[in-house]
N, CA, C and O atoms as a GROMACS GRO file, in nm:
protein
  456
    1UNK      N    1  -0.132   3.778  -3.624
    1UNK     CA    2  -0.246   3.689  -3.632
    1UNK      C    3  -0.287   3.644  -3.492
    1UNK      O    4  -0.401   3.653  -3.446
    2UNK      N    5  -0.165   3.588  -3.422
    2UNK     CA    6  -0.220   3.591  -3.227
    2UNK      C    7  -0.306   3.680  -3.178
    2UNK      O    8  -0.402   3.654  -3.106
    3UNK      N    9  -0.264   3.815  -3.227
    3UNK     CA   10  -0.326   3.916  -3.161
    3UNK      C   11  -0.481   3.921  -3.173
    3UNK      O   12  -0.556   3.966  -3.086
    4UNK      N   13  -0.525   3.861  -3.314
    4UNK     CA   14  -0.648   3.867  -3.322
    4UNK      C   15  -0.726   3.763  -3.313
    4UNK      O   16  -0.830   3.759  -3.378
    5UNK      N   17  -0.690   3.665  -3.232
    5UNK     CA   18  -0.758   3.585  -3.188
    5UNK      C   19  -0.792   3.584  -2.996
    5UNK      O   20  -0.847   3.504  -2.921
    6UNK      N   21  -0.726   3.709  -2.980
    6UNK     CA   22  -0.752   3.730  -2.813
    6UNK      C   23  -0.909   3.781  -2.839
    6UNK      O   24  -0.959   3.824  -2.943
    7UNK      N   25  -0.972   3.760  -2.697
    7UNK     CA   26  -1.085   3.819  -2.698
    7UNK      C   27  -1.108   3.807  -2.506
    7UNK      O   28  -1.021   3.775  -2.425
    8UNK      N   29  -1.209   3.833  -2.486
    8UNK     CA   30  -1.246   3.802  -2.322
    8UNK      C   31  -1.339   3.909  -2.283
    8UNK      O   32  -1.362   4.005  -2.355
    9UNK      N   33  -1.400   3.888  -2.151
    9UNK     CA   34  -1.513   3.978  -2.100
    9UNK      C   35  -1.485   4.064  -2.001
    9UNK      O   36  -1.562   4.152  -1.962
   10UNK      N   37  -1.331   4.034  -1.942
   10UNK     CA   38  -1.242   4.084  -1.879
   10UNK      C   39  -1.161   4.122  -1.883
   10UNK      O   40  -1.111   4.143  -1.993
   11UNK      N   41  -1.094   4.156  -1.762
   11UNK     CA   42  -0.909   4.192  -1.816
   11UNK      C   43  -0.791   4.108  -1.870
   11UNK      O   44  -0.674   4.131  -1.899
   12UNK      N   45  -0.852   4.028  -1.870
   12UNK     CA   46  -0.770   3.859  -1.872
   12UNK      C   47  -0.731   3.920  -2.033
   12UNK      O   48  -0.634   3.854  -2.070
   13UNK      N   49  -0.768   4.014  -2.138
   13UNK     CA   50  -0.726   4.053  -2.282
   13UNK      C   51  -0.579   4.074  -2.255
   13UNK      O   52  -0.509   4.009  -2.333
   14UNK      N   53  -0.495   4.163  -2.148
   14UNK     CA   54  -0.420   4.219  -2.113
   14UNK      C   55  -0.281   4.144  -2.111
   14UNK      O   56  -0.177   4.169  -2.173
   15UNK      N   57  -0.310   4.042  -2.019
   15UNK     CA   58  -0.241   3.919  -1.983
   15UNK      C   59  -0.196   3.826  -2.153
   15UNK      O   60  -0.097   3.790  -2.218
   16UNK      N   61  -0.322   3.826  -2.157
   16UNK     CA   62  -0.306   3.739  -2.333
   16UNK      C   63  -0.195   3.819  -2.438
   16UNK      O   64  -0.116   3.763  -2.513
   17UNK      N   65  -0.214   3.961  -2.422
   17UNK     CA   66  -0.157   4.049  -2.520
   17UNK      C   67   0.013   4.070  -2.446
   17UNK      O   68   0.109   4.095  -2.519
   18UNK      N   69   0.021   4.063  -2.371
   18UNK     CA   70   0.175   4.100  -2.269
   18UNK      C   71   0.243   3.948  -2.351
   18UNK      O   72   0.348   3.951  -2.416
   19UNK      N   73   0.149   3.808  -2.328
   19UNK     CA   74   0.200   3.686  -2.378
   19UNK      C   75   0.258   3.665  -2.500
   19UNK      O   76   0.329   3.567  -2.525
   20UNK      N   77   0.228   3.764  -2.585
   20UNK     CA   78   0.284   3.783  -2.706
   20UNK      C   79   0.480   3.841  -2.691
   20UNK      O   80   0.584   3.822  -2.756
   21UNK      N   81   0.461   3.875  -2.633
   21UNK     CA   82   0.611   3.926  -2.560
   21UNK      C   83   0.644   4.012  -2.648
   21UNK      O   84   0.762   4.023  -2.678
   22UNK      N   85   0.528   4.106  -2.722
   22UNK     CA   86   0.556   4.289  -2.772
   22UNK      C   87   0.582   4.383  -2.666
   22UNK      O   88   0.522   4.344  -2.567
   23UNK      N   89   0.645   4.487  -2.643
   23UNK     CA   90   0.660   4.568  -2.557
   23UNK      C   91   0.656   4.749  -2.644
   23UNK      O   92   0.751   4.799  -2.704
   24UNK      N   93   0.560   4.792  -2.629
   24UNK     CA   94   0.534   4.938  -2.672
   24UNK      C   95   0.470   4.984  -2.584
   24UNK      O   96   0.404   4.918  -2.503
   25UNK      N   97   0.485   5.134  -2.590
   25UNK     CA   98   0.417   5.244  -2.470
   25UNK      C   99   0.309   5.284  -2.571
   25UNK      O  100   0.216   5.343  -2.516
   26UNK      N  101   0.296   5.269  -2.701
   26UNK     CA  102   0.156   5.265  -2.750
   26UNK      C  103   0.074   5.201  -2.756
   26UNK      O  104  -0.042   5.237  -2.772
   27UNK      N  105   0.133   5.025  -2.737
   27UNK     CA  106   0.022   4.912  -2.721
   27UNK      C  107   0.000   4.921  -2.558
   27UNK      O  108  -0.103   4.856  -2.538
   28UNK      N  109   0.054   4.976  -2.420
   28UNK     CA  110   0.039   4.991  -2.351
   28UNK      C  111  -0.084   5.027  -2.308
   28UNK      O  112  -0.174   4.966  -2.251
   29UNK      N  113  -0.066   5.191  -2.364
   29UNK     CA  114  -0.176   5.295  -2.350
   29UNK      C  115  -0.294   5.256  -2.422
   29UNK      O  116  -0.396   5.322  -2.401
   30UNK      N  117  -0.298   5.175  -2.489
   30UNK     CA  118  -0.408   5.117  -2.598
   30UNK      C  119  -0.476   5.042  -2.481
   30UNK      O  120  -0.574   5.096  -2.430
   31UNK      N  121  -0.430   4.909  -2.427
   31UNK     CA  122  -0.446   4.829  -2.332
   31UNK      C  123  -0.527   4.894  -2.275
   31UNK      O  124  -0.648   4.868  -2.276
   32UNK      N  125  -0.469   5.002  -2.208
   32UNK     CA  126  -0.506   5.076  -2.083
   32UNK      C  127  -0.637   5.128  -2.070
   32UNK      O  128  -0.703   5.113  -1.968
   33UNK      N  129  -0.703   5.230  -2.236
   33UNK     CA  130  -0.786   5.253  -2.233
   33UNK      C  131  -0.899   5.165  -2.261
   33UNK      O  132  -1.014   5.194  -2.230
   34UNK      N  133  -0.856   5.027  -2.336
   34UNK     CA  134  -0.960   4.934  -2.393
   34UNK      C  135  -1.029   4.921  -2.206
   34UNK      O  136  -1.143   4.955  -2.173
   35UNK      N  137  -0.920   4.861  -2.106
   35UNK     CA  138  -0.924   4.816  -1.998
   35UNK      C  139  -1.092   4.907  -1.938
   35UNK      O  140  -1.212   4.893  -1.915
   36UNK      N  141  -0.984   4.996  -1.938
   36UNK     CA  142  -1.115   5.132  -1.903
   36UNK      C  143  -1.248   5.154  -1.928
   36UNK      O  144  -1.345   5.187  -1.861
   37UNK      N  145  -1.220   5.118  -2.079
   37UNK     CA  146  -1.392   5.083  -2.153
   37UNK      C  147  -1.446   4.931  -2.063
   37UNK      O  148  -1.531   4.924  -1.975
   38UNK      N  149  -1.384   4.850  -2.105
   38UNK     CA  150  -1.452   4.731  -2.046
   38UNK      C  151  -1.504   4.741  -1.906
   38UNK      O  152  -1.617   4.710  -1.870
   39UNK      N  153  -1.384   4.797  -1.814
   39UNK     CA  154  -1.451   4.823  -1.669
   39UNK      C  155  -1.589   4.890  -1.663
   39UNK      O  156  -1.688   4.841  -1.610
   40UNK      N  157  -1.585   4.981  -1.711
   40UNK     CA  158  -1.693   5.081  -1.735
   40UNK      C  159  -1.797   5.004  -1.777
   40UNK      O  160  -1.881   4.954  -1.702
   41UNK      N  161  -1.794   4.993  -1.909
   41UNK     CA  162  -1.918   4.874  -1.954
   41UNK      C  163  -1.946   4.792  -1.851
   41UNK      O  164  -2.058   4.793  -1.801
   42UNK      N  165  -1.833   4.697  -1.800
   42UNK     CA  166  -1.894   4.581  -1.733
   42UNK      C  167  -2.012   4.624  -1.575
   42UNK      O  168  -2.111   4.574  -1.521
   43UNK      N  169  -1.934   4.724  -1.558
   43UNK     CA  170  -2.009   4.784  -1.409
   43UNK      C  171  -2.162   4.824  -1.446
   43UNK      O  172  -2.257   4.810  -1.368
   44UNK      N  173  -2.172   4.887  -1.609
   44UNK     CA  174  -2.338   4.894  -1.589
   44UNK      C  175  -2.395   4.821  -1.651
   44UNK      O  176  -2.517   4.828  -1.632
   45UNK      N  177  -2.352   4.728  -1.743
   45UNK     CA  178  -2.447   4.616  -1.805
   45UNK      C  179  -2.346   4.489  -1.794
   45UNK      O  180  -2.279   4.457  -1.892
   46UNK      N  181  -2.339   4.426  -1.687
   46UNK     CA  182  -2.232   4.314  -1.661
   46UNK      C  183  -2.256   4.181  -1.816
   46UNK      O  184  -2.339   4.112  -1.876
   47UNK      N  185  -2.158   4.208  -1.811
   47UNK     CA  186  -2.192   3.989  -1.913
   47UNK      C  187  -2.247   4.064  -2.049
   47UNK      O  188  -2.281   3.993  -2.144
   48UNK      N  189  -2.255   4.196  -2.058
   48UNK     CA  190  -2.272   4.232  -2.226
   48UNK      C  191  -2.167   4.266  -2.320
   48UNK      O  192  -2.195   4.272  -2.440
   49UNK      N  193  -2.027   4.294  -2.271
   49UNK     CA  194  -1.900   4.334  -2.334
   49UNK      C  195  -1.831   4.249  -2.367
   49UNK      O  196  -1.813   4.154  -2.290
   50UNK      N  197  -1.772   4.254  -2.484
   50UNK     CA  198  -1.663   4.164  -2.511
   50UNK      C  199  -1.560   4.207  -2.544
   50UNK      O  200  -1.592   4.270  -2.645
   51UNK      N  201  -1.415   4.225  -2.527
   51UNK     CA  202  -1.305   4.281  -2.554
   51UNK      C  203  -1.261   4.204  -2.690
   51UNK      O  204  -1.202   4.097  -2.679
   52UNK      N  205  -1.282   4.245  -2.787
   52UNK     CA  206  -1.272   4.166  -2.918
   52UNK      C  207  -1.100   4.212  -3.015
   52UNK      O  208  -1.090   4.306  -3.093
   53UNK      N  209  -1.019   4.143  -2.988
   53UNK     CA  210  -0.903   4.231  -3.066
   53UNK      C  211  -0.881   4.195  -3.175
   53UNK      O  212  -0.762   4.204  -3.203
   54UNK      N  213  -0.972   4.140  -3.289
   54UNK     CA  214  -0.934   4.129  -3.414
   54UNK      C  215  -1.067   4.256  -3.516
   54UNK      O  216  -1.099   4.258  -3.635
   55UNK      N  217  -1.106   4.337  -3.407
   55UNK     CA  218  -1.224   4.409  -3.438
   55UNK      C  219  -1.093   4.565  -3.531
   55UNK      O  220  -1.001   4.627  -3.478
   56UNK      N  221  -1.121   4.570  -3.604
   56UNK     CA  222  -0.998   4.683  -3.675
   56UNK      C  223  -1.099   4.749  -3.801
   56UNK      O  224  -1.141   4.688  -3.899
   57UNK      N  225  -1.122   4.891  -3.765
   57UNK     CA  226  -1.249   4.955  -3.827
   57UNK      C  227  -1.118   5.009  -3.956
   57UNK      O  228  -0.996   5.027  -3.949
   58UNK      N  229  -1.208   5.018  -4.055
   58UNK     CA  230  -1.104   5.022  -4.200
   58UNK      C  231  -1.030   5.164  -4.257
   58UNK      O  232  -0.958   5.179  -4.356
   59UNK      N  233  -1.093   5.298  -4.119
   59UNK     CA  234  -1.025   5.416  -4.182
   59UNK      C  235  -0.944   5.448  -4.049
   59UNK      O  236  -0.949   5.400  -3.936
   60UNK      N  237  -0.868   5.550  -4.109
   60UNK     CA  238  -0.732   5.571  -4.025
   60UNK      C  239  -0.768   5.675  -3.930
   60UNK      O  240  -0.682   5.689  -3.843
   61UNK      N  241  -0.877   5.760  -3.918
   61UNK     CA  242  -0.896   5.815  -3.869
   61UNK      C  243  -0.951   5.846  -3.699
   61UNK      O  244  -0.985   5.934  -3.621
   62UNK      N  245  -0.930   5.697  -3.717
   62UNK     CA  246  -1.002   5.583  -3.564
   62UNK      C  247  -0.831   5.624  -3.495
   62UNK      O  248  -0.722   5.595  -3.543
   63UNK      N  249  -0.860   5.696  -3.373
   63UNK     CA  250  -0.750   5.695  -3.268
   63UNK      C  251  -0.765   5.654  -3.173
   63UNK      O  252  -0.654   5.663  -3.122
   64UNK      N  253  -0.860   5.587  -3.069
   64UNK     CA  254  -0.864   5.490  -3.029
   64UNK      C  255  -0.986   5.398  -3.051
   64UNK      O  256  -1.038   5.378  -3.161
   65UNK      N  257  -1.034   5.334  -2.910
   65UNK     CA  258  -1.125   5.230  -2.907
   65UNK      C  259  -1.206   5.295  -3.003
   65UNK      O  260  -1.258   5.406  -3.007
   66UNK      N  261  -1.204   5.162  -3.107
   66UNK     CA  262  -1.369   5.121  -3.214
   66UNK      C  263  -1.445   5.007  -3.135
   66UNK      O  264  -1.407   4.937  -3.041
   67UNK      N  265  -1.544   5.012  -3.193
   67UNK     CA  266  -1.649   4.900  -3.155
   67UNK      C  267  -1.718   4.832  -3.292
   67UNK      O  268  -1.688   4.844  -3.411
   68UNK      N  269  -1.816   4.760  -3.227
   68UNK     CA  270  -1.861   4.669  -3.356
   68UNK      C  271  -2.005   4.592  -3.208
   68UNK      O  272  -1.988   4.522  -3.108
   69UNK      N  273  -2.111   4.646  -3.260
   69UNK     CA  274  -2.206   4.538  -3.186
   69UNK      C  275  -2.331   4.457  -3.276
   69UNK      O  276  -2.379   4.485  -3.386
   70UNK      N  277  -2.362   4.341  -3.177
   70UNK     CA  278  -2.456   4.290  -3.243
   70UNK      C  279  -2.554   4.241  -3.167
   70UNK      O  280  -2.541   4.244  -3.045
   71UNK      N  281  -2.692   4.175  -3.242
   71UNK     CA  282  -2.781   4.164  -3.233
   71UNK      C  283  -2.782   3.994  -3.099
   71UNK      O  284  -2.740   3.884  -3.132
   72UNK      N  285  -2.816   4.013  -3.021
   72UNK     CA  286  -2.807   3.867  -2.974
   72UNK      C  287  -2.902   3.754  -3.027
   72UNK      O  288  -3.021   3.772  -3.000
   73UNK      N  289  -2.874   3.654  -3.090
   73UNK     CA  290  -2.978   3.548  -3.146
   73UNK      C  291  -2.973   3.574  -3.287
   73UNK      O  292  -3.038   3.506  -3.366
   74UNK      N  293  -2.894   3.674  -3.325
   74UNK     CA  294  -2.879   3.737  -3.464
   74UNK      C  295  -2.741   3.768  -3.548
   74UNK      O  296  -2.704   3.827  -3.649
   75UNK      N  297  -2.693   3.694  -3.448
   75UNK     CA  298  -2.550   3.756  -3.497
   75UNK      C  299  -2.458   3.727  -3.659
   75UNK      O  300  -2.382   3.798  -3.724
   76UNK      N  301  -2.506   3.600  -3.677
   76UNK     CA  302  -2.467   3.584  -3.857
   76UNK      C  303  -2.520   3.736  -3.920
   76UNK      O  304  -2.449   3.774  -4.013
   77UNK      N  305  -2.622   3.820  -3.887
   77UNK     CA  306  -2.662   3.902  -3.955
   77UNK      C  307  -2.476   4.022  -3.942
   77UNK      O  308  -2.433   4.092  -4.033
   78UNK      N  309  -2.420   4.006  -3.826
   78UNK     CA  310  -2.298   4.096  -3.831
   78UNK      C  311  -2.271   4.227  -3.742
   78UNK      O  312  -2.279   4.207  -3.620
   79UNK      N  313  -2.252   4.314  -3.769
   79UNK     CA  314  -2.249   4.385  -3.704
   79UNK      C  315  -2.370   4.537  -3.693
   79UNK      O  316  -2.355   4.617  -3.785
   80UNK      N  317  -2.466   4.568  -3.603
   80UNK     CA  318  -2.542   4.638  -3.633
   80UNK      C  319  -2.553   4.769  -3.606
   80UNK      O  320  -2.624   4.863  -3.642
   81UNK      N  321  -2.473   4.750  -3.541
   81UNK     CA  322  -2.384   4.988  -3.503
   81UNK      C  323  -2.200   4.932  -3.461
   81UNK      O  324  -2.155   4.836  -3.399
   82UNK      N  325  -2.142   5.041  -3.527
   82UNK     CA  326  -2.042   5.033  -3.513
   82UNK      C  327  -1.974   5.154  -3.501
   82UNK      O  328  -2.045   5.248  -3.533
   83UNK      N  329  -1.844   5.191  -3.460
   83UNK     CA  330  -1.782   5.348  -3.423
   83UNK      C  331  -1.650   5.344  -3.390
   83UNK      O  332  -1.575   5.252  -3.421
   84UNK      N  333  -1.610   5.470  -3.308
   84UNK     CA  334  -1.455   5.469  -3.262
   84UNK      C  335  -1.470   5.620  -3.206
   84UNK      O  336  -1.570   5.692  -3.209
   85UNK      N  337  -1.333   5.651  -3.149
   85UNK     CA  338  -1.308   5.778  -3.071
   85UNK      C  339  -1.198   5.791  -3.183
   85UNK      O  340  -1.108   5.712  -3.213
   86UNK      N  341  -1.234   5.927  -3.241
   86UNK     CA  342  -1.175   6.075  -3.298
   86UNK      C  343  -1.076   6.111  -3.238
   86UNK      O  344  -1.113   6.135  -3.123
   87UNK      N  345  -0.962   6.131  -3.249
   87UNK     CA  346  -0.863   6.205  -3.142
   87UNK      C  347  -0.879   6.424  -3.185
   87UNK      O  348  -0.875   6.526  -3.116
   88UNK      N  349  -0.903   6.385  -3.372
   88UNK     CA  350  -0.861   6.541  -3.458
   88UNK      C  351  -1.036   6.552  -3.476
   88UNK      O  352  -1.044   6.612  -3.583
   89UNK      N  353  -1.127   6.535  -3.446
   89UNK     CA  354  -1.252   6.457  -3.568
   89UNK      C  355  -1.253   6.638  -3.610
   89UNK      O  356  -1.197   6.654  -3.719
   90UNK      N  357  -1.291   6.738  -3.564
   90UNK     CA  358  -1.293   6.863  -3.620
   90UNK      C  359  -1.193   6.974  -3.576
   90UNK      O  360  -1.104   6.950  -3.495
   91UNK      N  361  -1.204   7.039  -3.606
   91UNK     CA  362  -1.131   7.185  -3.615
   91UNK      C  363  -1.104   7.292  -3.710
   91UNK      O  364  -1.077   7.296  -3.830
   92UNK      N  365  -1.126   7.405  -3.588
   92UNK     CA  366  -1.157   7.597  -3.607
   92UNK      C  367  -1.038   7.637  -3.693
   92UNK      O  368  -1.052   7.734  -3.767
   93UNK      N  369  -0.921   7.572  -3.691
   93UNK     CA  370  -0.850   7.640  -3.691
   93UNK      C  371  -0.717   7.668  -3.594
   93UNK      O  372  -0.596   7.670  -3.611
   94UNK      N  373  -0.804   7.690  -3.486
   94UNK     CA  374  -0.735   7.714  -3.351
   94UNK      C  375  -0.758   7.585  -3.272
   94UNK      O  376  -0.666   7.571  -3.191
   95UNK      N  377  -0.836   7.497  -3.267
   95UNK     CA  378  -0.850   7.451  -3.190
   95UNK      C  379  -0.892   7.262  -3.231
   95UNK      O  380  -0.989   7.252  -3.306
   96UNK      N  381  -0.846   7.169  -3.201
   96UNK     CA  382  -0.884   7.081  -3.251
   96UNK      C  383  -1.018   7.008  -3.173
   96UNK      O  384  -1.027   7.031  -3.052
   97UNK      N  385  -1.086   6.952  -3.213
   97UNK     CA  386  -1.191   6.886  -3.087
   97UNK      C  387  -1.213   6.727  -3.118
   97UNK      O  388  -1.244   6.695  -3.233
   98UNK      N  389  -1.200   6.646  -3.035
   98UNK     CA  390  -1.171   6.481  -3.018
   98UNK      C  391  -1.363   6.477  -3.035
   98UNK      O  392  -1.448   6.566  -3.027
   99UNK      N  393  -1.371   6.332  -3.060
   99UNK     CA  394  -1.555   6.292  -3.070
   99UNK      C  395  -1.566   6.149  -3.093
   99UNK      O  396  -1.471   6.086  -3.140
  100UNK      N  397  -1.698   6.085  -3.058
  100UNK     CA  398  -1.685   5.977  -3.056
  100UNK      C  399  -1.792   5.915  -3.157
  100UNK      O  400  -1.898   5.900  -3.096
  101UNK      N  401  -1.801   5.875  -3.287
  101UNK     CA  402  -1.879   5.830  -3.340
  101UNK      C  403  -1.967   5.705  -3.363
  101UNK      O  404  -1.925   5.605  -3.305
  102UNK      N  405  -2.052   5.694  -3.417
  102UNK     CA  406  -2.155   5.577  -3.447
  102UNK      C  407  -2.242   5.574  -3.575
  102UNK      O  408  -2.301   5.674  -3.616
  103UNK      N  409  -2.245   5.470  -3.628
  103UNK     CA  410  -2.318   5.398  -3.728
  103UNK      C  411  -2.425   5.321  -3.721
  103UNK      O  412  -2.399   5.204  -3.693
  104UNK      N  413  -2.555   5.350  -3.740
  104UNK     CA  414  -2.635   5.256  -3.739
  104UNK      C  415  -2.667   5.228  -3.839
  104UNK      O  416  -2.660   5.310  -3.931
  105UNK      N  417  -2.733   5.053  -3.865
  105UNK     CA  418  -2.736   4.940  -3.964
  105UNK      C  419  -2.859   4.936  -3.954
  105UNK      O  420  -2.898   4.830  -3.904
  106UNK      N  421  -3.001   5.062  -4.005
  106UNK     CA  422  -3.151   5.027  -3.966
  106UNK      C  423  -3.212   4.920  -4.026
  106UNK      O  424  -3.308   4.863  -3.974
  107UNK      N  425  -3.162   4.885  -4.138
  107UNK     CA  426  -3.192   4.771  -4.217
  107UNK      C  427  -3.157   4.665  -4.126
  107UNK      O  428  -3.254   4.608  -4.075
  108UNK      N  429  -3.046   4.627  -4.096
  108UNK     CA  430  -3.008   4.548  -4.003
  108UNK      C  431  -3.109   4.499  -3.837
  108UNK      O  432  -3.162   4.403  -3.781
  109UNK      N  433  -3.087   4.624  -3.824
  109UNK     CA  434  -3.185   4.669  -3.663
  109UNK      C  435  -3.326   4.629  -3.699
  109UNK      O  436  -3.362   4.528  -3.637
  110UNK      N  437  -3.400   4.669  -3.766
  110UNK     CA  438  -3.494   4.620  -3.851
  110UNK      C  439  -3.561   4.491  -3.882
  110UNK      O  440  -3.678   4.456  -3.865
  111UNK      N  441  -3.464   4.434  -3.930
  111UNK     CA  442  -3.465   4.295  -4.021
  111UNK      C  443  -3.538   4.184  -3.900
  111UNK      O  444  -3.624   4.109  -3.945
  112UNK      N  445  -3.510   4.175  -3.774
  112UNK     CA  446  -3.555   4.098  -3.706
  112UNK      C  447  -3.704   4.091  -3.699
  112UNK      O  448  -3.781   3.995  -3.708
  113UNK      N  449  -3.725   4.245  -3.680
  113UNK     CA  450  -3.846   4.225  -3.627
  113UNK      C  451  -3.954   4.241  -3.754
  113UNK      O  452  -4.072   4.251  -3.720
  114UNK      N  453  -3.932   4.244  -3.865
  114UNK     CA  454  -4.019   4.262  -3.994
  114UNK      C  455  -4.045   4.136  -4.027
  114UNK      O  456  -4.114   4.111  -4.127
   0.00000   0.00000   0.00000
């Protein structure tokens, strides 16, 4: 339940999650890449990311970072595209291929401006 009340616009998520005093090389590597996303985000649209850790998309097929965004001035409406990175998402046979998906909410997206 701690865990999902961390959040931040920074790395400061990292610090919060170590405070829990869990130690895994999978919550590590998790860390690591959320870290990665956020840097990234923050460098081209500063002050729009939020590192949200109670965000947990409902199929298993999510291998890493999901997302969840919303509308600013709108947000009771919820979430209005949402996704995750594929580690298996297809395969030949021979070959597996990773992908990163998205959902859009046009009703949602919509709704403001109608």
């Amino acid at each position: 339940v701690a865990l999902a009340s961390i959040q931040s616009t920074d790395d400061s998520f990292i610090a919060k999650v170590r405070e829990l005093g869990v130690a895994n090389d999978m919550l590590e590597e998790g860390l690591d890449s959320l870290n990665r996303v956020v840097a990234a985000v923050n460098k081209a649209v500063p002050g729009r990311m939020v590192a949200n850790l109670k965000i947990a998309r409902g199929l298993d097929y999510y291998t890493g970072t999901v997302y969840e965004t919303e509308l600013t001035g709108h947000e009771s409406m919820g979430s209005v595209c949402s996704g995750g990175r594929y580690e298996s998402l297809a395969s030949d046979g021979k070959h597996v291929y990773p992908g990163v998906g998205i959902s859009l909410g046009l009703t949602r997206l919509l709704a403001p401006i109608l």
